[in-house]
The first five atom37 places (N, CA, C, CB, O) and aatype in JSON, in Angstrom:
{
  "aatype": [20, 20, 20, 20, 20, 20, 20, 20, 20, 20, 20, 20, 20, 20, 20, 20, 20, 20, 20, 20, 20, 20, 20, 20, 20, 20, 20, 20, 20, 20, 20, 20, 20, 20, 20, 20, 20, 20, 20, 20, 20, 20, 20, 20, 20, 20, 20, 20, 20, 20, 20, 20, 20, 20, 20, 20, 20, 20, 20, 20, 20, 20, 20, 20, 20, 20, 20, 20, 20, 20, 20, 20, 20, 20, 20, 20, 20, 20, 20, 20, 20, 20, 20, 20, 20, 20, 20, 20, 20, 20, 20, 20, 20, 20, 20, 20, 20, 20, 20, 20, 20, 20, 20, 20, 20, 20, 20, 20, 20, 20, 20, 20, 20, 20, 20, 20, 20, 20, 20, 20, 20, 20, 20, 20, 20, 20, 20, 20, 20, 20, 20, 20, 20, 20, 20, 20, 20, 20, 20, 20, 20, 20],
  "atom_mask": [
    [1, 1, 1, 1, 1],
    [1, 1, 1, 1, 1],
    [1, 1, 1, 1, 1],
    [1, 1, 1, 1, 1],
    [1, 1, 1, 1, 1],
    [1, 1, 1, 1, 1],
    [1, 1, 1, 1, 1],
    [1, 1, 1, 1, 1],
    [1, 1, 1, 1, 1],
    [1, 1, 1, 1, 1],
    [1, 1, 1, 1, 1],
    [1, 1, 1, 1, 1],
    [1, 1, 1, 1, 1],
    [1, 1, 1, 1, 1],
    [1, 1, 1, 1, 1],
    [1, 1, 1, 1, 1],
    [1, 1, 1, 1, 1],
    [1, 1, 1, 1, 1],
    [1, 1, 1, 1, 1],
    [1, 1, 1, 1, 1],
    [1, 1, 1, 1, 1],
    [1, 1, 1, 1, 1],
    [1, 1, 1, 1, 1],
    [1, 1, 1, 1, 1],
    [1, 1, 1, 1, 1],
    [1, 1, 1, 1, 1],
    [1, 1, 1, 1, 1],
    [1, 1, 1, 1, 1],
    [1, 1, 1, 1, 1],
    [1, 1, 1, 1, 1],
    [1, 1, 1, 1, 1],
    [1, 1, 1, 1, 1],
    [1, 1, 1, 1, 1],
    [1, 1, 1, 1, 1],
    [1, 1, 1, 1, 1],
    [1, 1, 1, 1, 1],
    [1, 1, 1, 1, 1],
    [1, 1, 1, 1, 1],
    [1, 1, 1, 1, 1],
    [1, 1, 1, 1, 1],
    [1, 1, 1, 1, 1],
    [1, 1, 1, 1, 1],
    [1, 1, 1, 1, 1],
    [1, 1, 1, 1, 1],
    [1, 1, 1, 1, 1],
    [1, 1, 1, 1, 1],
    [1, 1, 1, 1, 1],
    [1, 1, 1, 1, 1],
    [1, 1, 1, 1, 1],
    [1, 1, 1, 1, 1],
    [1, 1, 1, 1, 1],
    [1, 1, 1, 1, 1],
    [1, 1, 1, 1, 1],
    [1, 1, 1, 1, 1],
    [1, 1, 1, 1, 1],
    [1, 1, 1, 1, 1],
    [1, 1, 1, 1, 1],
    [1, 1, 1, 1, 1],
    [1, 1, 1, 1, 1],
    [1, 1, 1, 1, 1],
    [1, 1, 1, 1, 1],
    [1, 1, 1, 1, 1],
    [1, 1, 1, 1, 1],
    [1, 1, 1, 1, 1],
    [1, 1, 1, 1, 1],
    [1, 1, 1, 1, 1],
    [1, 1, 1, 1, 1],
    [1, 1, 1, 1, 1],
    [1, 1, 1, 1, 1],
    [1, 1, 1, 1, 1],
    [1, 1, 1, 1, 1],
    [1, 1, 1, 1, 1],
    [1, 1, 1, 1, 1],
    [1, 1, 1, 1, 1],
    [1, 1, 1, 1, 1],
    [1, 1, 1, 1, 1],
    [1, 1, 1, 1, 1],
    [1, 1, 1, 1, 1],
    [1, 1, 1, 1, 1],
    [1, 1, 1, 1, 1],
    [1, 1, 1, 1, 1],
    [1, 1, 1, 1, 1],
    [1, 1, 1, 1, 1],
    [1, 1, 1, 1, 1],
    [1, 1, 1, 1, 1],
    [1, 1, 1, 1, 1],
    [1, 1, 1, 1, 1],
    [1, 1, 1, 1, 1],
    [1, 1, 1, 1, 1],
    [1, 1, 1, 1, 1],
    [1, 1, 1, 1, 1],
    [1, 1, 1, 1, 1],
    [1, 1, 1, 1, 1],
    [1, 1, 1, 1, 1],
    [1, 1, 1, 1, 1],
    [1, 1, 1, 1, 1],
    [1, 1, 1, 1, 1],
    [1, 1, 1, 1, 1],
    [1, 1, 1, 1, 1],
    [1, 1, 1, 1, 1],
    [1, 1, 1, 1, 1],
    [1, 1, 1, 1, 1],
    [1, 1, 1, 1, 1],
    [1, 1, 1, 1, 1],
    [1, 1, 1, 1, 1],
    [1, 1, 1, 1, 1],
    [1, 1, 1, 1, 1],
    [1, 1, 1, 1, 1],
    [1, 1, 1, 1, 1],
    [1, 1, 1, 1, 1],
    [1, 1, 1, 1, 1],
    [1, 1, 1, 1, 1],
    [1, 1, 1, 1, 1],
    [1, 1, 1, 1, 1],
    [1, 1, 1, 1, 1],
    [1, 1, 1, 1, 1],
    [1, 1, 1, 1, 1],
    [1, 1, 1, 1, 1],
    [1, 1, 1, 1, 1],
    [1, 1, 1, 1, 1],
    [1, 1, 1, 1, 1],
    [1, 1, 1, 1, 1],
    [1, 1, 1, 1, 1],
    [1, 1, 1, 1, 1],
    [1, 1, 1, 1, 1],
    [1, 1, 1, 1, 1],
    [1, 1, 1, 1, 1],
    [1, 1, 1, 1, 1],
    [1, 1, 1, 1, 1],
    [1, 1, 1, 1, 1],
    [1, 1, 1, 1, 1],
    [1, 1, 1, 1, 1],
    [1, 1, 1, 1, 1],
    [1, 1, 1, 1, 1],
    [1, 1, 1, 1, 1],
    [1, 1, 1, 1, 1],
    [1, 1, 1, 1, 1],
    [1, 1, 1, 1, 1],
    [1, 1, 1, 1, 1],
    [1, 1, 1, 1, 1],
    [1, 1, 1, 1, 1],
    [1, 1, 1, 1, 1]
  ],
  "atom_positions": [
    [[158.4, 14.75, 129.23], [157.16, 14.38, 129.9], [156.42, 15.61, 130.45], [157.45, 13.39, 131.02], [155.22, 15.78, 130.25]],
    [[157.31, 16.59, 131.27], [156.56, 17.7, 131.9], [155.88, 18.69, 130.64], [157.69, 18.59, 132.93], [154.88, 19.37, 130.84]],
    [[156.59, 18.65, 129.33], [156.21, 19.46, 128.21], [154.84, 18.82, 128.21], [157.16, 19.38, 126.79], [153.91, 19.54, 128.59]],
    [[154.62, 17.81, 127.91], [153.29, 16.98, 127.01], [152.26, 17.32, 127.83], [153.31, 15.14, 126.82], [151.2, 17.66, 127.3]],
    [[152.41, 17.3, 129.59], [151.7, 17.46, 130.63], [151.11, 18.94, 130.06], [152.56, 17.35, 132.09], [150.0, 19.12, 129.55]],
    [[152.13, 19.9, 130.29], [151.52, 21.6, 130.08], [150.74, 21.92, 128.96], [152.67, 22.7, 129.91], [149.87, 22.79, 128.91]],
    [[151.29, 20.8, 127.64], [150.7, 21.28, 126.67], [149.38, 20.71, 126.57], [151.42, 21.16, 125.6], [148.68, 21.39, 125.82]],
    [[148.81, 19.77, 127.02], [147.73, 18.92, 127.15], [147.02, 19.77, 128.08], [148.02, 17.45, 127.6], [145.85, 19.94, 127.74]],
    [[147.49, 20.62, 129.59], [146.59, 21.26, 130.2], [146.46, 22.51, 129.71], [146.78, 21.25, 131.42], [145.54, 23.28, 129.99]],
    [[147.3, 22.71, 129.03], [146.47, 24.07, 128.28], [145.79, 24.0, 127.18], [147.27, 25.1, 127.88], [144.88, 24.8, 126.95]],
    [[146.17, 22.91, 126.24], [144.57, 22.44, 125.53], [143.21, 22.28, 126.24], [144.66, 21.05, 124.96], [142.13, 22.79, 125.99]],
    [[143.61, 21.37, 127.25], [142.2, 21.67, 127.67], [141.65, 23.41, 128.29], [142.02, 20.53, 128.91], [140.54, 23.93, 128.23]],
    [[143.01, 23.95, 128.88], [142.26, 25.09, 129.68], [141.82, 25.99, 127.87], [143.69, 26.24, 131.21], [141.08, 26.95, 128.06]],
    [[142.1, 25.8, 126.67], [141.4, 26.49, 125.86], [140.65, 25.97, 124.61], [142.16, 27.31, 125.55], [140.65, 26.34, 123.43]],
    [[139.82, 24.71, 125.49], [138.1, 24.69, 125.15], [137.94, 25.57, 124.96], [137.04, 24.34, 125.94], [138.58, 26.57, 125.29]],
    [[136.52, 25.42, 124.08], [135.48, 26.21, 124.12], [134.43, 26.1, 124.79], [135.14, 26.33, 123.22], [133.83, 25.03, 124.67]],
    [[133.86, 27.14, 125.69], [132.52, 26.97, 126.15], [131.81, 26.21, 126.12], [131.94, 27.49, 125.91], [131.82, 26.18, 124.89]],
    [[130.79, 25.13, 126.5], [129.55, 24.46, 125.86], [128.58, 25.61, 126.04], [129.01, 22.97, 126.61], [128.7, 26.52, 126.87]],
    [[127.58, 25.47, 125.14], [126.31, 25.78, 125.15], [125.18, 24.8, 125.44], [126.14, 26.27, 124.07], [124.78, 24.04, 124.56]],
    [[124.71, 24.81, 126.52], [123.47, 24.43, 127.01], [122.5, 24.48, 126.26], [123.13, 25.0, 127.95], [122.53, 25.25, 125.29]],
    [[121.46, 23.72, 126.51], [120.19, 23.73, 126.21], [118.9, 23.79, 127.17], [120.15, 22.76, 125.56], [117.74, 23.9, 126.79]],
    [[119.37, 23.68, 128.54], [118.0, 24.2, 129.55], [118.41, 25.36, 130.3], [117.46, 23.03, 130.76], [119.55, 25.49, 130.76]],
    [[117.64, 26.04, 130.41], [118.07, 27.06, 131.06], [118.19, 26.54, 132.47], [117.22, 28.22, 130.88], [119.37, 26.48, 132.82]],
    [[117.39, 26.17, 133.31], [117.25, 25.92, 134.67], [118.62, 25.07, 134.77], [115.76, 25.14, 135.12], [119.19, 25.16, 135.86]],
    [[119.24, 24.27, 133.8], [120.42, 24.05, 134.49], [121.4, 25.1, 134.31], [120.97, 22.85, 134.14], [122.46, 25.0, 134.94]],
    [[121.2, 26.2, 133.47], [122.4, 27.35, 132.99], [121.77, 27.92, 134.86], [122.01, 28.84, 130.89], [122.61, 27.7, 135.74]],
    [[120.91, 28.33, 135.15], [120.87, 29.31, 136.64], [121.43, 28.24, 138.14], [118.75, 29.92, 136.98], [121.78, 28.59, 139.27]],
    [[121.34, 27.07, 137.6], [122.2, 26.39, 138.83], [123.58, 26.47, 138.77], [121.98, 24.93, 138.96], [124.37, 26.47, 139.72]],
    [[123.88, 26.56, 137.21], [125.4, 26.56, 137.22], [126.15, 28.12, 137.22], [125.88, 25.71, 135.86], [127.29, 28.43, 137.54]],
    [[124.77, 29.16, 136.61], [125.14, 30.43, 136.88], [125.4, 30.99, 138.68], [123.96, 31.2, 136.13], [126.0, 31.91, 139.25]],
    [[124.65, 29.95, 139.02], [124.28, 30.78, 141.22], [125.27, 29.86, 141.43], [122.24, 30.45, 142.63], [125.88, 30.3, 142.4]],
    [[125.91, 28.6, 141.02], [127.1, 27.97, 141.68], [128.59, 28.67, 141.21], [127.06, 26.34, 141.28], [129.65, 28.67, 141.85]],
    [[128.32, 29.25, 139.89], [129.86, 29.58, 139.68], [130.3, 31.31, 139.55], [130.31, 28.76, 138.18], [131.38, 31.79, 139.21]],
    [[128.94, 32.04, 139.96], [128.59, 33.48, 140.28], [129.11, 34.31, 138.49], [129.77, 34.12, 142.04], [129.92, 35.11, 138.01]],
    [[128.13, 33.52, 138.14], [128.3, 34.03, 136.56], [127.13, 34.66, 136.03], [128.61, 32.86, 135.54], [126.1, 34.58, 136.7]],
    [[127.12, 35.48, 134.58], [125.75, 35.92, 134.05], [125.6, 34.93, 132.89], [125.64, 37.58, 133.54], [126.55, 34.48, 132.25]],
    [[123.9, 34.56, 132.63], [123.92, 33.97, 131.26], [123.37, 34.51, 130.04], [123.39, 32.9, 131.32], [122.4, 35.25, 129.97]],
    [[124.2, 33.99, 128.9], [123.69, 34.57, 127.89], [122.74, 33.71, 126.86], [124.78, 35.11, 127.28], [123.37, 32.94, 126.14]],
    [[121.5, 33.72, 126.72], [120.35, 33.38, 125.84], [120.51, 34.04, 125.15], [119.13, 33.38, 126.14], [120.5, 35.26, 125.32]],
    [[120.87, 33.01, 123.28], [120.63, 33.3, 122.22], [119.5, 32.34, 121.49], [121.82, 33.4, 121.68], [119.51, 31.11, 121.43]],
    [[118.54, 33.26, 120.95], [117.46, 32.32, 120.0], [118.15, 32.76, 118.78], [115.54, 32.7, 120.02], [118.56, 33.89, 118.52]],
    [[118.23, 31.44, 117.9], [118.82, 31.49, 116.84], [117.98, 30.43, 115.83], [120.3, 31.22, 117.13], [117.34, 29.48, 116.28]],
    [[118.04, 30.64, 114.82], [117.41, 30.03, 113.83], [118.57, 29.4, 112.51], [116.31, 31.18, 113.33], [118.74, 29.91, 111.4]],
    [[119.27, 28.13, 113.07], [120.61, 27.55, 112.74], [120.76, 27.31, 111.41], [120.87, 26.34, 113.41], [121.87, 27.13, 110.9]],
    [[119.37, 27.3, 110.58], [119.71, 26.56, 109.55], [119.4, 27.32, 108.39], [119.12, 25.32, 109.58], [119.8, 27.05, 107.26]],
    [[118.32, 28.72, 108.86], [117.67, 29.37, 108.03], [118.14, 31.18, 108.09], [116.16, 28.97, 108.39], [118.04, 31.94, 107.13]],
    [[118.67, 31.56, 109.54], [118.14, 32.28, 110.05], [119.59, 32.77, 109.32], [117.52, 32.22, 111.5], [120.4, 31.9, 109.63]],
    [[120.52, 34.19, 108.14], [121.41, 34.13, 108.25], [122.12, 35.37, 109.28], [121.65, 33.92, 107.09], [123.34, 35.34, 109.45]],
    [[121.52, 36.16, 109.77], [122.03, 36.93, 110.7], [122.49, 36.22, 111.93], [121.13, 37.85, 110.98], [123.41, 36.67, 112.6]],
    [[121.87, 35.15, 112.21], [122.08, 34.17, 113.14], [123.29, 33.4, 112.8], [120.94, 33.34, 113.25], [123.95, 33.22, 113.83]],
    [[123.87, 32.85, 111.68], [125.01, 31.93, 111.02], [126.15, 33.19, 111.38], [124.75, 31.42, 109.0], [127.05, 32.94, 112.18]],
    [[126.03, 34.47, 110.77], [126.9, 35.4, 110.63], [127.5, 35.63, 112.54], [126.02, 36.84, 109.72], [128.65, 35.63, 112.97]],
    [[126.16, 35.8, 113.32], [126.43, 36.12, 114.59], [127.26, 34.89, 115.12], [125.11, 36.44, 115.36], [128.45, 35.12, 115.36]],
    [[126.8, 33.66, 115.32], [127.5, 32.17, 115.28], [129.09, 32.51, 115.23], [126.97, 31.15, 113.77], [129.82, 32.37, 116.21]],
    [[129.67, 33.12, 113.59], [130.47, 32.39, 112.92], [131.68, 33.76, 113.42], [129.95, 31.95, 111.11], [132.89, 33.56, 113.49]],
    [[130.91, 35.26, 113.77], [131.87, 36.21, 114.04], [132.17, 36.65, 115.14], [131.7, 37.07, 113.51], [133.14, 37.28, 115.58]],
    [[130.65, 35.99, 115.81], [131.31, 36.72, 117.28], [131.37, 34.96, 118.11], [129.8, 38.36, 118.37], [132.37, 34.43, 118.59]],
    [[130.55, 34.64, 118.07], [130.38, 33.38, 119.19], [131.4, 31.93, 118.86], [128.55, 32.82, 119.11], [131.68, 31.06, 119.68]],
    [[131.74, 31.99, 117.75], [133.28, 31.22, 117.32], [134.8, 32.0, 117.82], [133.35, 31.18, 115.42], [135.82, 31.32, 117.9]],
    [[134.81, 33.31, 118.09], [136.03, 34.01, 117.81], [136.7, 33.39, 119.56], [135.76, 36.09, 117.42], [136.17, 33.3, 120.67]],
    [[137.73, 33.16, 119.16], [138.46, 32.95, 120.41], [138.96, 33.71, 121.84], [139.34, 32.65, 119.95], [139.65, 33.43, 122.82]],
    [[138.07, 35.04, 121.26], [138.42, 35.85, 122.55], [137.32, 36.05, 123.18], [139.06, 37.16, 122.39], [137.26, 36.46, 124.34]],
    [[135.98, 35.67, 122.17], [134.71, 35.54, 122.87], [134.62, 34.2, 123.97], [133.59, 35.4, 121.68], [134.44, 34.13, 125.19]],
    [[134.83, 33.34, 123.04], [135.28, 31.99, 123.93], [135.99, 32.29, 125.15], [136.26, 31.02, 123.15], [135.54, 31.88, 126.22]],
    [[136.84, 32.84, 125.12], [137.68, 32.92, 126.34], [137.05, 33.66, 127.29], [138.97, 33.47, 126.14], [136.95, 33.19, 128.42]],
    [[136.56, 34.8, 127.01], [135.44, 35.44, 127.96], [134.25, 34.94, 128.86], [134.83, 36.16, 127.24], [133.91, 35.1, 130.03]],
    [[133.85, 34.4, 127.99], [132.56, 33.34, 127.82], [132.76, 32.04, 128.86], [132.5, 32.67, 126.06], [131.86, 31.61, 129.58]],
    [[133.99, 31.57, 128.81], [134.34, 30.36, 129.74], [134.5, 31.18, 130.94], [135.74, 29.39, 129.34], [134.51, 30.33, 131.84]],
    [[134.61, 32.1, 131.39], [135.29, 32.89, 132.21], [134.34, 33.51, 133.07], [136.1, 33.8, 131.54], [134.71, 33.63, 134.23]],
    [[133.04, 33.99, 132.74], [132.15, 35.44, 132.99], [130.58, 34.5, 132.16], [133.06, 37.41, 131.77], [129.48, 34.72, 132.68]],
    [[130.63, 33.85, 131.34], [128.97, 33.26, 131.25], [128.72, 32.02, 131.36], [128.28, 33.46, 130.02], [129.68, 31.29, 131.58]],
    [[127.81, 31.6, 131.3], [126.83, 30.01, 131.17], [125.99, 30.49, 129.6], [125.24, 29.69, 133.0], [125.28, 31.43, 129.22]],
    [[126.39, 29.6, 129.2], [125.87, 29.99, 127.59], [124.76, 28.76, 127.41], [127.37, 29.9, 126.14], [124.99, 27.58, 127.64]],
    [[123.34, 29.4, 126.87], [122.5, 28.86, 126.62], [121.59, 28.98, 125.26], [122.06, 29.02, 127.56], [120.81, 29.93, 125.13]],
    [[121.74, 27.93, 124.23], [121.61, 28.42, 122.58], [119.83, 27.67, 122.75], [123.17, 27.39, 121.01], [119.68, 26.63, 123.4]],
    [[118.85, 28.25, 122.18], [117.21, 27.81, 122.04], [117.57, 28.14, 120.2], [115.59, 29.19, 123.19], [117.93, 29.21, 119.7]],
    [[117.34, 26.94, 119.57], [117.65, 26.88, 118.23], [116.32, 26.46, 117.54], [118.85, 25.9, 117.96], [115.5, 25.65, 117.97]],
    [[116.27, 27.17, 116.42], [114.54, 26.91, 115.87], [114.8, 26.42, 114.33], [113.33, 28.67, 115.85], [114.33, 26.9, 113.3]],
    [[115.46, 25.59, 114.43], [115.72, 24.87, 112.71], [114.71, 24.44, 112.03], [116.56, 23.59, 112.59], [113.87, 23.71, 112.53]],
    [[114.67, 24.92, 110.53], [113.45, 24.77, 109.64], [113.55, 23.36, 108.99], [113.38, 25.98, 108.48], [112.63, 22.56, 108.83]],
    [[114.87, 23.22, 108.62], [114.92, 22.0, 107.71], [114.42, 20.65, 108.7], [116.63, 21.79, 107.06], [114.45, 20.65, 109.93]],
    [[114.04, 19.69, 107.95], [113.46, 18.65, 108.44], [115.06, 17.55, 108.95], [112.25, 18.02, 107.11], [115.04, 16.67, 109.81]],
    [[115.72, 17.78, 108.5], [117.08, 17.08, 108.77], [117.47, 17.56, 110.08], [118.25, 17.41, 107.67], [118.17, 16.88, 110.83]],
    [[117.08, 18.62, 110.34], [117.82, 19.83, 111.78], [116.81, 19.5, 113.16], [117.53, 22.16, 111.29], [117.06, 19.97, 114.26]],
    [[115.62, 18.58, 112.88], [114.71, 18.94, 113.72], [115.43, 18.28, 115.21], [113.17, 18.36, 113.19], [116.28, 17.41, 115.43]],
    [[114.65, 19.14, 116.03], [114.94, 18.67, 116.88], [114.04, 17.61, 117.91], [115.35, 19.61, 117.24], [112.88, 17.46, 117.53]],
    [[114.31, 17.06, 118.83], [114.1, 16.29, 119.61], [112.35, 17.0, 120.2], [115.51, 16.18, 120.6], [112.27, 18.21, 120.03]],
    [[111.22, 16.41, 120.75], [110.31, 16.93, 120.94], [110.14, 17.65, 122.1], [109.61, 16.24, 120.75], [109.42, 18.63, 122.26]],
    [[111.2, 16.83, 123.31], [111.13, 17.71, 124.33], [112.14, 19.19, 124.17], [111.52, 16.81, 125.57], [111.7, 20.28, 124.52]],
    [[113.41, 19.02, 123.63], [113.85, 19.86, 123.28], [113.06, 21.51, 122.62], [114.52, 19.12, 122.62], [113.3, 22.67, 122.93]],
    [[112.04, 20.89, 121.57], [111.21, 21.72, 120.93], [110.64, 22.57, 121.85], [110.29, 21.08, 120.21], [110.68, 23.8, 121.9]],
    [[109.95, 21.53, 122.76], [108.87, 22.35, 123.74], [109.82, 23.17, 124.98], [107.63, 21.05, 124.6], [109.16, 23.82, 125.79]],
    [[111.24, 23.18, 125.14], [111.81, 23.54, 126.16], [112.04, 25.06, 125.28], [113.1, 22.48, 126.74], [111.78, 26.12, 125.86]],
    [[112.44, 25.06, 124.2], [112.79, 26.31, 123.67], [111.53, 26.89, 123.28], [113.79, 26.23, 122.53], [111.4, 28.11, 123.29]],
    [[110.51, 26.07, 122.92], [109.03, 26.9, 122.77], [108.7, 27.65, 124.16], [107.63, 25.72, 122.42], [108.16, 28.76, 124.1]],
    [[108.95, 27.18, 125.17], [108.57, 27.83, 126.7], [109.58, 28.82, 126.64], [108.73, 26.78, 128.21], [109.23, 29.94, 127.01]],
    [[110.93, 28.65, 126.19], [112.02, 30.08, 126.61], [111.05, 31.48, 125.16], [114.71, 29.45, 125.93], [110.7, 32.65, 125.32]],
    [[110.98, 30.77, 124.23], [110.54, 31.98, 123.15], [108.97, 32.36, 123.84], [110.41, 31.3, 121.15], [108.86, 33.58, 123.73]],
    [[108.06, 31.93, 124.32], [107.27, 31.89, 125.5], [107.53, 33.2, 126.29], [107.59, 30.62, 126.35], [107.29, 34.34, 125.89]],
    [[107.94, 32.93, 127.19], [108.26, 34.02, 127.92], [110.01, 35.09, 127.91], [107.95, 33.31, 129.27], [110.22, 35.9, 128.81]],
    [[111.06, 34.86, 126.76], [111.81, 35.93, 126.56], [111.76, 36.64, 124.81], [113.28, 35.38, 127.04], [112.12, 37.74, 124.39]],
    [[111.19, 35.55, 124.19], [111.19, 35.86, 122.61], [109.66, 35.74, 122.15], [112.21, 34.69, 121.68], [109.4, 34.92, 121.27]],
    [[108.87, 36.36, 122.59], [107.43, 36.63, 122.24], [107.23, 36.81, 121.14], [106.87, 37.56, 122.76], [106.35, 36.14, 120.59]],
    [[108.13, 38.03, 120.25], [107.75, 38.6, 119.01], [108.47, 37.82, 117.72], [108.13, 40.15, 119.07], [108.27, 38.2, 116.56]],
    [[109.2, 36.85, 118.0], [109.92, 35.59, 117.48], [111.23, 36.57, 116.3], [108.45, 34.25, 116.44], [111.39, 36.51, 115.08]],
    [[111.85, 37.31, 117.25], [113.12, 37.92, 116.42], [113.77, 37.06, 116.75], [113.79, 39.3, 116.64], [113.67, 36.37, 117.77]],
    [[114.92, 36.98, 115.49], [116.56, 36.64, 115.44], [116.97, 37.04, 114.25], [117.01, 35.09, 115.6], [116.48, 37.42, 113.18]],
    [[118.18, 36.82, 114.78], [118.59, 36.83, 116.62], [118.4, 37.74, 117.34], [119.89, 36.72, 117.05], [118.34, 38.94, 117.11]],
    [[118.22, 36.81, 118.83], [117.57, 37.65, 120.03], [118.56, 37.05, 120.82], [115.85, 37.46, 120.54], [118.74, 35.83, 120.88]],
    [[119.56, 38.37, 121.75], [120.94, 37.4, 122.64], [119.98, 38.51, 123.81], [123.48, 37.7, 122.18], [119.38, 39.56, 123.57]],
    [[120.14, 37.81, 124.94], [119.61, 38.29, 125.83], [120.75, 37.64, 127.16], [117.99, 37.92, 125.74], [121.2, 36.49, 127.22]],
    [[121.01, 38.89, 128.21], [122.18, 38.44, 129.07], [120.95, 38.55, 130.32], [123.88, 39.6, 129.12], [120.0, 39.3, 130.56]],
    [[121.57, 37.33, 130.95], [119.99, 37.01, 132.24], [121.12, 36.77, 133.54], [118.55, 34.9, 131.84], [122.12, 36.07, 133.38]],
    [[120.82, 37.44, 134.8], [121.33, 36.81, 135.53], [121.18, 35.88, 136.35], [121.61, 37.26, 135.84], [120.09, 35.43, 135.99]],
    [[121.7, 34.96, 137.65], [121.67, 33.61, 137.47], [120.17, 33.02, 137.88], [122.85, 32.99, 138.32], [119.95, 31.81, 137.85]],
    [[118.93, 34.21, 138.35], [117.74, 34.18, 138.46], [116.72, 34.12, 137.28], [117.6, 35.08, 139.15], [115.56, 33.72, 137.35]],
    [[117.5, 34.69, 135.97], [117.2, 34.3, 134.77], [116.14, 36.01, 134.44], [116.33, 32.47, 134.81], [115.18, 36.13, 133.68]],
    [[116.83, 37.12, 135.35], [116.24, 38.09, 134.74], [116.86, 38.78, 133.8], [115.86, 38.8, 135.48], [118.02, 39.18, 133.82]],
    [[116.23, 38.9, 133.13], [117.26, 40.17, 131.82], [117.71, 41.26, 132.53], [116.24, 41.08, 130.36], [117.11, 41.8, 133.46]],
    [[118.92, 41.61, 132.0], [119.69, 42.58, 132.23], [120.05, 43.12, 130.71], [120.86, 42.11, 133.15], [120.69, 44.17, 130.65]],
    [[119.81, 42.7, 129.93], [120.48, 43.22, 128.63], [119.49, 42.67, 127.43], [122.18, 42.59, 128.47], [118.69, 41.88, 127.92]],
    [[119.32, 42.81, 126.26], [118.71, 42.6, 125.53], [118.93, 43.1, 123.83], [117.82, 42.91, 126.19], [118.34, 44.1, 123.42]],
    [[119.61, 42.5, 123.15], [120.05, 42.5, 121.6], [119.4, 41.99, 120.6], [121.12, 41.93, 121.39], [119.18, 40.77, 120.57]],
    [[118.92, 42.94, 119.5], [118.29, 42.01, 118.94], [118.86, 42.52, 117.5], [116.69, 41.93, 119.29], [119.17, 43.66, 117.17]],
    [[118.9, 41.41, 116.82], [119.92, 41.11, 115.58], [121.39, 41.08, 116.1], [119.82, 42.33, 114.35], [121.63, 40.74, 117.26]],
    [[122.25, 41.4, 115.33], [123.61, 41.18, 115.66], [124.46, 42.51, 116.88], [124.34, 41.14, 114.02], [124.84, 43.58, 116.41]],
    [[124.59, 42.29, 117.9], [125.0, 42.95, 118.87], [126.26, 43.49, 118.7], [124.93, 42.27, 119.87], [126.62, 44.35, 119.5]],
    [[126.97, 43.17, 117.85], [128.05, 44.03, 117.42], [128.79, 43.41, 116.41], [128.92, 44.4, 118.47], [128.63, 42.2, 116.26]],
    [[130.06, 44.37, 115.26], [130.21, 43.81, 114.56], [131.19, 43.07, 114.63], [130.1, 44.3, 113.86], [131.57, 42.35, 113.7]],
    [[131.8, 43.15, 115.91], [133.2, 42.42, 116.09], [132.99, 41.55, 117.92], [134.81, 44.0, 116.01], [132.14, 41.7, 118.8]],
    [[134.2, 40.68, 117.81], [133.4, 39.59, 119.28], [134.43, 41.07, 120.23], [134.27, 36.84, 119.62], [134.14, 41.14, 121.43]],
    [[134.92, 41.54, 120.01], [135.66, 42.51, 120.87], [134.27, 43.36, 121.44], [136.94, 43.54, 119.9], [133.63, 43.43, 122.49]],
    [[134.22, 43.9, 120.22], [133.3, 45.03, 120.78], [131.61, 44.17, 121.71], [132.81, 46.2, 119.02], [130.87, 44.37, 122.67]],
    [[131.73, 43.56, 121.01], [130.57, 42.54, 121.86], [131.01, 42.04, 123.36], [130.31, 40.99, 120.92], [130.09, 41.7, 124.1]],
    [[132.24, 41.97, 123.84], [132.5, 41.43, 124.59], [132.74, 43.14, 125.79], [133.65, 40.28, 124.04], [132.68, 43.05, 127.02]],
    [[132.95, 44.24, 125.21], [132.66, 45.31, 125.84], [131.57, 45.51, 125.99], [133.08, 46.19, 125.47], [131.6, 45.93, 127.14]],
    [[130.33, 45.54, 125.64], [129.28, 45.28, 125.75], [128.4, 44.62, 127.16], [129.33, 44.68, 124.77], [127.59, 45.2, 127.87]],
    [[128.95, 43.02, 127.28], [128.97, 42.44, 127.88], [129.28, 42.74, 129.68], [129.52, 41.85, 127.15], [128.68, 42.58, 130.75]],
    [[130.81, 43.32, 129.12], [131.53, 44.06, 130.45], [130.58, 45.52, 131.29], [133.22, 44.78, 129.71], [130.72, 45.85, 132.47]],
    [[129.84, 46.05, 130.48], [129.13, 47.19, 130.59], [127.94, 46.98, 130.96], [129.12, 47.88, 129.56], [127.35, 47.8, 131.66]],
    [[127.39, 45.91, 130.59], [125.98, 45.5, 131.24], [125.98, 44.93, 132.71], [125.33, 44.36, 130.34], [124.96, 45.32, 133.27]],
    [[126.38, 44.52, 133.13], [126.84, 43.51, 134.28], [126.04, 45.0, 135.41], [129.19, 42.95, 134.4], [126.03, 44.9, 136.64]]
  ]
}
């Protein structure tokens, strides 16, 4: 019984992150849990520097682990295909973040904000080629 218990709480303690979709709730949860956040505009369906960034650094399990630990992760996704679309308010919430942090409409654009939602850091295309070295990165900006 005590096995099933540990192994069940350490499944859960190694979730993965969620990623948000408003920012204003990523800076309540960034000023409640004294974390930085990271804004990525990504283009999910088209964009492939964006799939590659996704699949090498922001899947890898040591990013995850960091990430649960040290950010509030917030993804503004701009999908082309008509199957991907998104929701209308959704649209207009990430049209206001590319608005005022993604003006020149790159991606990927990872931008680390702290819990006031100012930039501190700013990447554009793939921030590194490994979630290690990305996650030094991370440690260095702060």
């Amino acid at each position: 019984m005590n096995f099933l218990v540990f192994f069940f709480s350490a499944l859960l303690s190694f979730s993965s992150p969620t990623w948000l979709k408003e920012l204003d709730q990523a800076k309540t949860l960034a000023q409640k849990e004294h974390k930085t956040i990271l804004l990525n505009f990504s283009g999910s369906d088209w964009c492939g520097p964006c799939i590659k960034l996704e699949k090498d650094i922001f899947e890898n399990e040591a990013f995850q682990a960091y990430a649960a630990q040290n950010l509030v992760l917030v993804n503004a996704d701009f999908p082309r295909l008509k199957k991907n679309q998104l929701d209308k308010r959704q649209t207009a919430l990430n049209e206001a973040l590319a608005e005022k942090y993604n003006q020149n409409g790159i991606f990927p654009l990872t931008l680390l904000l702290d819990a006031n939602g100012n930039v501190i850091r700013k990447w554009e295309g793939i921030p590194a080629k490994e979630a290690t070295a990305f996650i030094a990165l991370l440690q260095t900006s702060k």
